[in-house]
N, CA, C and O atoms as a DFTB+ gen file, in Angstrom:
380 C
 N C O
     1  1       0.847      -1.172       0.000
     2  2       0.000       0.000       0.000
     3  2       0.899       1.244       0.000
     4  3       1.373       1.578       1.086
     5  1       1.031       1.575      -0.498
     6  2       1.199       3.747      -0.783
     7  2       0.843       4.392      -0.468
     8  3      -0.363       4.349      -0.224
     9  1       1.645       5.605      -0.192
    10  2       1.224       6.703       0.205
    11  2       0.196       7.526      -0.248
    12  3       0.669       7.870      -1.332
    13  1      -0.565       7.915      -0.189
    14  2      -1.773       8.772      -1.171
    15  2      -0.865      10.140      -1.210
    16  3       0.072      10.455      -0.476
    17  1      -1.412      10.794      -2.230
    18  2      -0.478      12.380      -2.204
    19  2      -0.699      13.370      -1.199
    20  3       0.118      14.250      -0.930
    21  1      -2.091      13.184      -0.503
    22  2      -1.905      13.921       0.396
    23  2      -1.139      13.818       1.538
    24  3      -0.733      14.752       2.229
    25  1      -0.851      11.903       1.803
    26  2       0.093      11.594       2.960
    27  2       1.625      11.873       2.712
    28  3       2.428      12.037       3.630
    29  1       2.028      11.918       1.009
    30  2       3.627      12.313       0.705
    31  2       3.445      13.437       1.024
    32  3       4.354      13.814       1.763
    33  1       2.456      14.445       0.774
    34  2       2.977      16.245       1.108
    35  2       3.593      16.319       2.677
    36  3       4.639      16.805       3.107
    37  1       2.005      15.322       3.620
    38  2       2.646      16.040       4.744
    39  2       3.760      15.119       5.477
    40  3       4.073      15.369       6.641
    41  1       4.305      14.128       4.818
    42  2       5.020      13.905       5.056
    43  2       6.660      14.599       4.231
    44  3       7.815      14.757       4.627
    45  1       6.286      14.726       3.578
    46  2       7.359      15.613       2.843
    47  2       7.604      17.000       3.826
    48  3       8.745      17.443       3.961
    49  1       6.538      17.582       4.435
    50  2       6.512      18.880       5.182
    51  2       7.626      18.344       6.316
    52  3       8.640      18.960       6.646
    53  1       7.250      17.228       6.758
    54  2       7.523      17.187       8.083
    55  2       9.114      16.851       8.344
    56  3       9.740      17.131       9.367
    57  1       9.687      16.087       7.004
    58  2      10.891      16.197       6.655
    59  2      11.975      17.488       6.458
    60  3      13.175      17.602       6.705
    61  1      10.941      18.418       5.881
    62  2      11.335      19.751       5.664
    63  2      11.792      20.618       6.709
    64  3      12.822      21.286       6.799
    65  1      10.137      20.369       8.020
    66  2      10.551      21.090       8.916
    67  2      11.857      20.316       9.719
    68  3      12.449      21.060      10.501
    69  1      12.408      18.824       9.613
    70  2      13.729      18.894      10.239
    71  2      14.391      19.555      10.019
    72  3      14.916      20.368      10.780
    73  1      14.643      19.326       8.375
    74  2      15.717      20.029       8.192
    75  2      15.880      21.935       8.444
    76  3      16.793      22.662       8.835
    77  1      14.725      22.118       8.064
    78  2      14.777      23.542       8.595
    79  2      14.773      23.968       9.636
    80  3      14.930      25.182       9.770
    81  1      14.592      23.128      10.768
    82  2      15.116      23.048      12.192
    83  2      16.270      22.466      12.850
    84  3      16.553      22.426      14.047
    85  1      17.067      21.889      11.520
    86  2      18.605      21.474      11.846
    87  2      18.637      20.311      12.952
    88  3      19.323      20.155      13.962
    89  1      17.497      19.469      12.278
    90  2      17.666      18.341      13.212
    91  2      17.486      17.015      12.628
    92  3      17.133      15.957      13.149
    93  1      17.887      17.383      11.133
    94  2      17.853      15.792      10.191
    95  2      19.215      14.858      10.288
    96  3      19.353      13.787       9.697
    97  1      20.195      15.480      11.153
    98  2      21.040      14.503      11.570
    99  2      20.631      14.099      13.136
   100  3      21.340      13.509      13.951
   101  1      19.157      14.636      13.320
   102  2      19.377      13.842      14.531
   103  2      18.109      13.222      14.625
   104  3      17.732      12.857      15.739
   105  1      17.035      12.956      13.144
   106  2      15.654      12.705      13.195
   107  2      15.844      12.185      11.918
   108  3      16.561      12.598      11.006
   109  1      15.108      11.229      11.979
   110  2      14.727      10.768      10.453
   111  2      13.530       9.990      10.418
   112  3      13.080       9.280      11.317
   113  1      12.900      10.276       8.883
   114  2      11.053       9.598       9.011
   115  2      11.209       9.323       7.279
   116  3      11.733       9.993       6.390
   117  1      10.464       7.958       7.282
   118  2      10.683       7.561       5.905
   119  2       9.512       6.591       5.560
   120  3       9.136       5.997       6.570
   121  1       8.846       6.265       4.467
   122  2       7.978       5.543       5.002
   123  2       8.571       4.228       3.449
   124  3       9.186       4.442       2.404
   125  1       7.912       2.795       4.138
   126  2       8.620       1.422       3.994
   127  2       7.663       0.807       2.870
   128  3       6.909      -0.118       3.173
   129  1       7.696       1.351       1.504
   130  2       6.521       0.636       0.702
   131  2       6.085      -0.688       1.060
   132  3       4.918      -1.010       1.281
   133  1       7.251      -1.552       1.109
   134  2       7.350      -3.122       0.815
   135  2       6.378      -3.302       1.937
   136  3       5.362      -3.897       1.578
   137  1       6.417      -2.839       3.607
   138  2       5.595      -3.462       4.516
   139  2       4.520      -2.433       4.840
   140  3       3.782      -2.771       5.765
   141  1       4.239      -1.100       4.211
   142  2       3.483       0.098       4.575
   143  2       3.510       0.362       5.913
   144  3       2.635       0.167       6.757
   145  1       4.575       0.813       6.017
   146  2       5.065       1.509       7.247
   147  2       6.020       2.900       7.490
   148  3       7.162       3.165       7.113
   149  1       5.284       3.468       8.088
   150  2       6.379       4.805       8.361
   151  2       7.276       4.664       9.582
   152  3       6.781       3.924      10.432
   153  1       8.359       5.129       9.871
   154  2       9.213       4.810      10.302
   155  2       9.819       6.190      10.951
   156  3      10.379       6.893      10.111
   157  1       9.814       6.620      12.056
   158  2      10.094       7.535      12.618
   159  2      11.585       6.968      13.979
   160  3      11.474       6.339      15.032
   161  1      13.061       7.667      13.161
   162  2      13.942       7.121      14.062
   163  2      14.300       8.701      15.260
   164  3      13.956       9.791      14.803
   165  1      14.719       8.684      16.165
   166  2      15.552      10.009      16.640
   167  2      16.955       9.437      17.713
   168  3      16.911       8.576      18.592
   169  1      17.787      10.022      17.391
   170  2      19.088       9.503      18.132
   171  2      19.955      10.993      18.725
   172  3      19.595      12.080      18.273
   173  1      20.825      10.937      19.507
   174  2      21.492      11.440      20.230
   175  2      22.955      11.333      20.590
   176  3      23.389      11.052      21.707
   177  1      23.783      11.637      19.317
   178  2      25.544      11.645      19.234
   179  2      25.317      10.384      18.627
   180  3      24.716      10.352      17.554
   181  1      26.003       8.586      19.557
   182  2      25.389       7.495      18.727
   183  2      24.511       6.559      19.782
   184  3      24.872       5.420      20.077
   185  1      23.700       6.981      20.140
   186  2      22.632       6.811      20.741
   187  2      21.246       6.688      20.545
   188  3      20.683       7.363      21.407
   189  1      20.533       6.197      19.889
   190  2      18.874       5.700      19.694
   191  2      18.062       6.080      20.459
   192  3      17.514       5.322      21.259
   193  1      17.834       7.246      20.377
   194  2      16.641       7.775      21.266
   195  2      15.163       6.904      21.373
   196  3      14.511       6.536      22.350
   197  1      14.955       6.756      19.922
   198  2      13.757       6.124      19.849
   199  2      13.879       5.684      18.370
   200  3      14.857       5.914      17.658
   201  1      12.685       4.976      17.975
   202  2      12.663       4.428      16.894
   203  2      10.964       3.775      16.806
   204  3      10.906       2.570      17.052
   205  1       9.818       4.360      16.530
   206  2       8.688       3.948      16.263
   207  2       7.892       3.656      14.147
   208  3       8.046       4.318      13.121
   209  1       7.299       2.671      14.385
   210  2       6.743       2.345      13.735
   211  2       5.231       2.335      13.138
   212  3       4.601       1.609      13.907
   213  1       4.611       2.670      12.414
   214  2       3.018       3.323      12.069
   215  2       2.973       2.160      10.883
   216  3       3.790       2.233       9.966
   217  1       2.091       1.188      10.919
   218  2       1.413       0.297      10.498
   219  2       0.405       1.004       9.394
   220  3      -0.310       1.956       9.709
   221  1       0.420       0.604       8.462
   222  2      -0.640       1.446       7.522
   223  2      -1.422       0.456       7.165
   224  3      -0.910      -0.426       6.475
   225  1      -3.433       0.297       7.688
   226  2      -3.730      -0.551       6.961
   227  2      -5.074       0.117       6.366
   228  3      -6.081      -0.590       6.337
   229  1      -5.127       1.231       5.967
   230  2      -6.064       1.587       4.502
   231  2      -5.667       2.446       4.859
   232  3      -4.797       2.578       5.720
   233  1      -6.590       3.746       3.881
   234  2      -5.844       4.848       2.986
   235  2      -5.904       6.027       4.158
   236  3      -5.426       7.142       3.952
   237  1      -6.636       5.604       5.590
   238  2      -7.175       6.812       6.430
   239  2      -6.432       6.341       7.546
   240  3      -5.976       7.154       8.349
   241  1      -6.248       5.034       7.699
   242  2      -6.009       4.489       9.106
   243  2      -4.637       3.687       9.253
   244  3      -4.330       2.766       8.496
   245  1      -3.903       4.104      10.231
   246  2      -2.610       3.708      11.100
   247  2      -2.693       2.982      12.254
   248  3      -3.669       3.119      12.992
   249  1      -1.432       1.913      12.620
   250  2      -1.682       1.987      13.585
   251  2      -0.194       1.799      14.242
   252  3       0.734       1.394      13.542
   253  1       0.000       2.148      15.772
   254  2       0.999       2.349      16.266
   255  2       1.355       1.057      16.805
   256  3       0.725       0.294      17.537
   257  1       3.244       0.926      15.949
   258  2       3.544      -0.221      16.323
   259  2       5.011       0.091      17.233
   260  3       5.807       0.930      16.814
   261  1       5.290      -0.735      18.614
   262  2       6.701      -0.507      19.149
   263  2       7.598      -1.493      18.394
   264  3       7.235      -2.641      18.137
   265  1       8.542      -1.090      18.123
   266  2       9.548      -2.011      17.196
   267  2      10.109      -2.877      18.178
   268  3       9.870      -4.084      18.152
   269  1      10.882      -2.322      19.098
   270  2      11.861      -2.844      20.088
   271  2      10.793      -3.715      21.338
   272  3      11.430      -4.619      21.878
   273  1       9.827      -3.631      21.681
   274  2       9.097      -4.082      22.762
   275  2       8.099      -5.657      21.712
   276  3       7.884      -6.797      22.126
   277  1       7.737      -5.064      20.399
   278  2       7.174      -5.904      19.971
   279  2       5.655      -5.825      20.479
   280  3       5.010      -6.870      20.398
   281  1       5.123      -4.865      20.915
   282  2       3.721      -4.754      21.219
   283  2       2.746      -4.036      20.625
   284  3       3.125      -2.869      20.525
   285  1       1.840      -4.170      20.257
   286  2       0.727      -3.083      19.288
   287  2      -0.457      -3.240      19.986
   288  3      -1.032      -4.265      20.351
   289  1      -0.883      -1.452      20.189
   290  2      -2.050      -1.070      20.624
   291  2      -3.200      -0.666      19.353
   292  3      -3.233      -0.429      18.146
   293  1      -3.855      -0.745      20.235
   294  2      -5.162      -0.604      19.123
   295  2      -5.869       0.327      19.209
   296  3      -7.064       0.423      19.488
   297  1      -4.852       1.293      18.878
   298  2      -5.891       2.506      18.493
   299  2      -5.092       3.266      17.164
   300  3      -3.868       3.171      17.079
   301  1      -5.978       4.113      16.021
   302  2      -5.965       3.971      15.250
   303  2      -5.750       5.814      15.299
   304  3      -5.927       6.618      16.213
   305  1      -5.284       5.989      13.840
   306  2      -4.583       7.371      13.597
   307  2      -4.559       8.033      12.116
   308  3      -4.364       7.428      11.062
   309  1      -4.753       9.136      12.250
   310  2      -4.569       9.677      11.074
   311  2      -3.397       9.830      10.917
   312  3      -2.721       9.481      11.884
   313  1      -2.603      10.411       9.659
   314  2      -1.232      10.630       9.689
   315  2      -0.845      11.865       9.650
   316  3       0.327      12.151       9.407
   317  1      -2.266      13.250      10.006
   318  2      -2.032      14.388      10.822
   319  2      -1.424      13.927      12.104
   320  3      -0.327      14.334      12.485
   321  1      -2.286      12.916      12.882
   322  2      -2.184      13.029      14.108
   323  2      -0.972      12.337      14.395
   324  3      -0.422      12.451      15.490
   325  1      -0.489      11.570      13.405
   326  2       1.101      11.399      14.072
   327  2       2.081      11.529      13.702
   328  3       2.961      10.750      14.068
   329  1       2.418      12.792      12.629
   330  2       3.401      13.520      12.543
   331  2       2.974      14.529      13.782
   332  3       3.948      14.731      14.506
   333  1       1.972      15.107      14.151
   334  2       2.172      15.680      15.482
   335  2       2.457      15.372      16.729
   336  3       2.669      16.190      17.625
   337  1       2.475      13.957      16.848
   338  2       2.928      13.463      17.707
   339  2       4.304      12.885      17.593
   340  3       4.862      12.500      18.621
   341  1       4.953      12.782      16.328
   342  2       6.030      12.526      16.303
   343  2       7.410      14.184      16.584
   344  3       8.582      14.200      16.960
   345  1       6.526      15.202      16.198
   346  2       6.761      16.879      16.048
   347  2       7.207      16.793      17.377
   348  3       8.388      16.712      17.714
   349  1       5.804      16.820      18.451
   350  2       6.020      17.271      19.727
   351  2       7.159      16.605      20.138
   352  3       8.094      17.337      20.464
   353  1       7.399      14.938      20.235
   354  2       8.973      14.177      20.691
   355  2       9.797      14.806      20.179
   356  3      10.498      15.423      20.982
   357  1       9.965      14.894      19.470
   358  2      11.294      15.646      18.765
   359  2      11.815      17.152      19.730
   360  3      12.803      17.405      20.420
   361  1      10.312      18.082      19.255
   362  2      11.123      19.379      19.871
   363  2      10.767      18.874      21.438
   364  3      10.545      19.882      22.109
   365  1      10.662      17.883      22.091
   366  2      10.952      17.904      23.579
   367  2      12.018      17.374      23.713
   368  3      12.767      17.694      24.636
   369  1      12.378      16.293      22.678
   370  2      13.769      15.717      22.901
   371  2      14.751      16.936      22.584
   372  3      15.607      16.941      23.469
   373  1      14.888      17.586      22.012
   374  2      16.196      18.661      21.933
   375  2      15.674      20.101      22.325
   376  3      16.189      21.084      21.793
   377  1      14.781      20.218      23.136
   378  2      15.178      21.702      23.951
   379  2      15.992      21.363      24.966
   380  3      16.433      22.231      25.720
């Protein structure tokens, strides 16, 4: 499954605003055709801050997966709502 164009813009935005916040060496978000997954990493010198996973299973709905714990909750997301939730970690992780 693919991205629809409205999910590349704002994901394209949200790439943008790293870099225009000088924090794409320390954030990265990409999303995984082969398994439809977005992929949100953040690290610290060489350190792994975090590393979450967004399950895509139709064109509206996500769902949040932990990579490292191996556990999935069931609740479901737009992909407004979690580039803003991926936004807020970020600028809390580096103020």
């Amino acid at each position: 499954m693919n991205l629809t164009s409205k999910e590349q813009e704002l994901l394209t935005t949200y790439q943008n605003w790293l870099q225009e916040n000088k924090l794409s060496n320390k954030c990265n978000a990409y999303f995984l055709e082969q398994i439809s997954s977005l992929v949100f990493q953040v690290w610290n010198l060489e350190k792994q801050i975090s590393e979450s996973v967004w399950l895509k299973l139709d064109n509206c709905k996500w769902q949040y997966y932990i990579k490292n714990l191996g556990e999935k909750f069931v609740k479901f997301f737009s992909l407004e709502e979690i580039l803003e939730i991926e936004k807020d970690f970020v600028v809390k992780s580096f103020k």
